[in-house]
N, C-alpha and C positions, 0 to 999 in steps of 0.2 A: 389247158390254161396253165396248171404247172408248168408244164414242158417249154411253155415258149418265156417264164420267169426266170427257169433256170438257165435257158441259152441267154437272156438278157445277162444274166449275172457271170456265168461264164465271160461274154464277151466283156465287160468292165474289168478284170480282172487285170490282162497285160496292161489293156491300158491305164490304168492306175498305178501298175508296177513303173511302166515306162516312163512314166510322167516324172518320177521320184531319180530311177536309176542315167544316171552319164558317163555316155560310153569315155573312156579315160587311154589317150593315145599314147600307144611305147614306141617308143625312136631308139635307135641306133645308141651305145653305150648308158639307156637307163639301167637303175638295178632295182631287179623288178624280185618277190616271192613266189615258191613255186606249192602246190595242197603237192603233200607228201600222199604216196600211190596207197591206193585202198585194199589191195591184196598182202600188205605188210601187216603182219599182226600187230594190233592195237590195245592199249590201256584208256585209262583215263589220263595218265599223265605223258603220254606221246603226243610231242608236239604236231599240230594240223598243218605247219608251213616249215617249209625246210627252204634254203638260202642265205644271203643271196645270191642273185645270178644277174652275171651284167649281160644284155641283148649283144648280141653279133652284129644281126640285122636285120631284116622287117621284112616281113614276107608278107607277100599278096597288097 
């Protein structure tokens, strides 16, 4: 009985997320931010976005 509460609640999950989040389309000359790489040693005062960066071009 647990078991099948937790796959209920599991499954609600994205869909809850997705309901909220929209997907937000880059075209050609936006400028867009980019998360600075996670193997760089970190602070608390090391900025999380580095940029910006203008797109080239759109792939896929």
């Amino acid at each position: 009985m647990e078991h099948i509460r937790e796959c209920i609640a599991k499954a609600k999950v994205p869909k809850r997320y997705n309901s909220t989040v929209f997907p937000r389309p880059i075209r050609k000359d936006d400028l867009v931010l980019r998360r600075t790489l996670m193997g760089a040693p970190t602070n608390k005062l090391t900025p999380n976005w580095e940029g910006l960066f203008r797109v080239r071009e759109e792939v896929g």
